[in-house]
C-alpha positions, -999 to +999 in steps of 0.1 A: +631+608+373+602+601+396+604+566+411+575+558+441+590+530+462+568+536+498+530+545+508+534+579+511+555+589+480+521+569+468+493+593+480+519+620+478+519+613+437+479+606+436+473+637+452+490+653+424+474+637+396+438+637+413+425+660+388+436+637+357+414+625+338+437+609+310+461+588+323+490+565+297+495+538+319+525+509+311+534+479+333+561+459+338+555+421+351+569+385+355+547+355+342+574+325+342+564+303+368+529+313+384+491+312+374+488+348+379+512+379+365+535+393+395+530+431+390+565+442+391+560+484+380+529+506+371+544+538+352+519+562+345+518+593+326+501+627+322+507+663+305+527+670+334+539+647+353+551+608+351+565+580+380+568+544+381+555+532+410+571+499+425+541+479+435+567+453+450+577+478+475+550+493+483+525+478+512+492+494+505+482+504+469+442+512+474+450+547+469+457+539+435+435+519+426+408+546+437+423+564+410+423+542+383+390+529+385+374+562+389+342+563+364+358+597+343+396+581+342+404+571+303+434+544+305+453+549+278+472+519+268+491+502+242+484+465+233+463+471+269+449+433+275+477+420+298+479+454+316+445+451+326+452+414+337+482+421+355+462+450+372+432+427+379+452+399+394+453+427+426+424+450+419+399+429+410+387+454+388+379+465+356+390+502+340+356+520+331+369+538+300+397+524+275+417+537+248+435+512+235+467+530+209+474+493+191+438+494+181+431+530+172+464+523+150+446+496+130+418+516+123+439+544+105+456+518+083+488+509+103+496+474+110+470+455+129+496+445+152+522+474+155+546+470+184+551+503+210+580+510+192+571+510+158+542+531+162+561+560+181+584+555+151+562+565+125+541+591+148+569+610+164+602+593+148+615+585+179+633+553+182+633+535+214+653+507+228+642+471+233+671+466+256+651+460+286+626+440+271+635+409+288+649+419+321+637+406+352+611+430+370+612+412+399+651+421+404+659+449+430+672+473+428+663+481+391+688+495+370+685+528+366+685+528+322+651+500+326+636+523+346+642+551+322+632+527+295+603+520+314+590+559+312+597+562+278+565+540+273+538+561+295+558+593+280+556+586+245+526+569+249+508+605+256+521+617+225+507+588+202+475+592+220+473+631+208+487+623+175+465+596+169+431+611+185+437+640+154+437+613+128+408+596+140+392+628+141+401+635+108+384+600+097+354+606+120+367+572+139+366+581+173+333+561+182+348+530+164+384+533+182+359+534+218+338+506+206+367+485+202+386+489+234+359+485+252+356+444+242+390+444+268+366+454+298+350+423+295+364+408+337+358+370+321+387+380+297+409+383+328+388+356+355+383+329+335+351+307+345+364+274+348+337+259+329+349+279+302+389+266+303+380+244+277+384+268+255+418+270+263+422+235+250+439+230+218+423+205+193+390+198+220+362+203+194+370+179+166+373+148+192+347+123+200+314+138+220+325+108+253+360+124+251+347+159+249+331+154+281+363+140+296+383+171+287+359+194+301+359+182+334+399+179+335+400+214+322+380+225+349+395+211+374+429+217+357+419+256+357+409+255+398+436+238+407+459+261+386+446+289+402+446+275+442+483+267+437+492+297+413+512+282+390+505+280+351+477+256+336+504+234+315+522+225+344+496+215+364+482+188+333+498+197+298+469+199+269+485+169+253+480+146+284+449+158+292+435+152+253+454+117+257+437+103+290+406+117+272+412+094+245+417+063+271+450+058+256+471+070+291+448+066+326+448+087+353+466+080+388+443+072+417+452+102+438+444+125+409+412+104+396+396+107+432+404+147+432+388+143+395+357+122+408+351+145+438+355+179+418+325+168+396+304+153+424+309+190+437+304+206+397+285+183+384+275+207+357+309+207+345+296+171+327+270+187+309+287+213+288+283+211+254+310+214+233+300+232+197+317+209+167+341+227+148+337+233+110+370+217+100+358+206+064+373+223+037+352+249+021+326+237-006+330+254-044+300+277-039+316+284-007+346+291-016+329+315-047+310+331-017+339+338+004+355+355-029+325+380-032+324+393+003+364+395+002+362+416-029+336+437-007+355+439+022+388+450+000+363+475-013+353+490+020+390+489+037+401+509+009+367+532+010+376+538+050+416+537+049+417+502+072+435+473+065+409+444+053+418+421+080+400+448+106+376+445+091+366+411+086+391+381+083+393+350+063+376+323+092+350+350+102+335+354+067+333+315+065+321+313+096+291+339+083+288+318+049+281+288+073+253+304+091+273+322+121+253+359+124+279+366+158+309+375+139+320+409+147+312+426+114+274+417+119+275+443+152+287+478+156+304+501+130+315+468+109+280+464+100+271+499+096+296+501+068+287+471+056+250+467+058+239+476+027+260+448+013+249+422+039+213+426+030+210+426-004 
């Protein structure tokens, strides 16, 4: 078992893998009380060799990071959006290549969601343990068992990765599993803007336009404060305080509506944002008969392509197209190449 707990065990293990171009990476992290993921455990895997390496122990991790972000290294990942995050919280960077095993999964007719463990199930029919699953990474030292359970998702991870590059193969679906993981390298996934953390705000586009406004700023200002103290967003202002002194029906302390006041006189873009409305109503009949049609298409087409339907297209995007929205993912990329003919008639 290859545990890295100092700097040089570090270059000692990059130095080995320096010529690794397909790495499984795992990690293990706590997000309880802080803004930002504390990256507890990196485990990586290739043919040869695997390690966890205990970024809380160790002082200086650039030499892996040169590694990582190297243009030719392919992360292989399961379910890879919070690894990236909790990687990004120190990096500050983004992987160049991505091959995400949750997603290649869905596009060779598995669940759309399949768990680690499931999916090594059906691939290699190995079970794995979930006993670890909640244990506190931050704990030291770890017990020996979660670190081996730890491995066992970088080392079985490989495998998938093989087994499920030969399907896709097979189904001529490498291109579409690529396109796909690549919408994780997207850095505002990861650094949210804060004139976007309104979006983050449950219920915000069906209130009035003057309360709208309202929200936006607080959310902004919710999101930079979040950040500069490192603690999570809801404990800062929760979403149903914030939409209530929106509404005028609570009202803001002094202290907190002076920080407010001067945060906007600083952003005072943050006022102009406009809000699209949502389309709540209920679908109309021909709507509804419309929706019915392109389902019975896309049911055609997930059965032409072995994918599950959903993958395709799901239930709010193809009302969403109905009502006019061309930005739906199956009007870009291989979703639209399988479905263009349809599309245009």
């Amino acid at each position: 078992m290859n545990t890295i707990t100092n700097d040089i065990e570090l270059i000692d293990f990059i130095d080995s893998i320096k010529d690794e171009k397909e790495l499984a990476i795992d990690t293990e992290f706590k997000r309880t009380n802080t803004y930002n993921p504390i990256l507890c455990l990196i485990q990586i895997a290739t043919k040869n060799i695997s390690a966890c390496i205990d970024t809380i122990s160790i002082n200086n991790l650039t030499p892996l990071f040169e590694k990582l972000y190297q243009d030719e290294t392919l992360w292989i990942v399961h379910s890879a959006r919070q690894d990236i995050e909790a990687l990004f919280c120190l990096s500050k960077k983004i992987p160049n290549k991505l091959f995400d095993t949750q997603i290649a999964a869905s596009l060779l007719n598995f669940p759309v969601q399949i768990s680690y463990q499931d999916l090594t199930k059906e691939l290699l029919d190995v079970h794995l343990e979930k006993a670890y699953t909640r244990i506190d990474w931050t704990t030291r030292p770890l017990p020996i068992k979660a670190i081996e359970y730890a491995l066992d998702d970088v080392i079985y991870l490989l495998k998938n990765y093989h087994k499920l590059t030969d399907k896709l193969t097979i189904e001529n679906k490498n291109e579409w599993v690529i396109e796909d993981s690549c919408k994780l390298l997207d850095e505002s996934l990861y650094d949210i803007p804060i004139e976007q953390a309104w979006k983050k705000v449950k219920s915000i586009t069906i209130l009035p336009k003057e309360a709208q406004t309202k929200v936006v700023a607080m959310a902004a200002y919710r999101e930079k404060k979040a950040k500069n103290i490192n603690k999570p967003r809801k404990w800062v202002m929760h979403d149903d305080k914030l939409i209530s002194l929106a509404l005028g029906k609570e009202k803001l302390n002094q202290e907190y509506e002076r920080n407010l006041n001067n945060f906007i006189d600083i952003c005072p873009e943050i006022i102009n944002i406009n809000i699209p409305l949502k389309q709540s109503k209920p679908p109309t009949k021909s709507e509804r008969q419309q929706k019915t049609e392109l389902q019975k298409i896309v049911n055609q087409k997930a059965i032409k392509y072995n994918l599950p339907p959903e993958v395709i297209a799901t239930s709010k995007s193809l009302l969403k197209y109905i009502r006019g929205d061309k930005a739906v993912s199956f009007c870009k990329g291989w979703r639209y190449k399988i479905l263009k003919k349809e599309l245009e008639c």
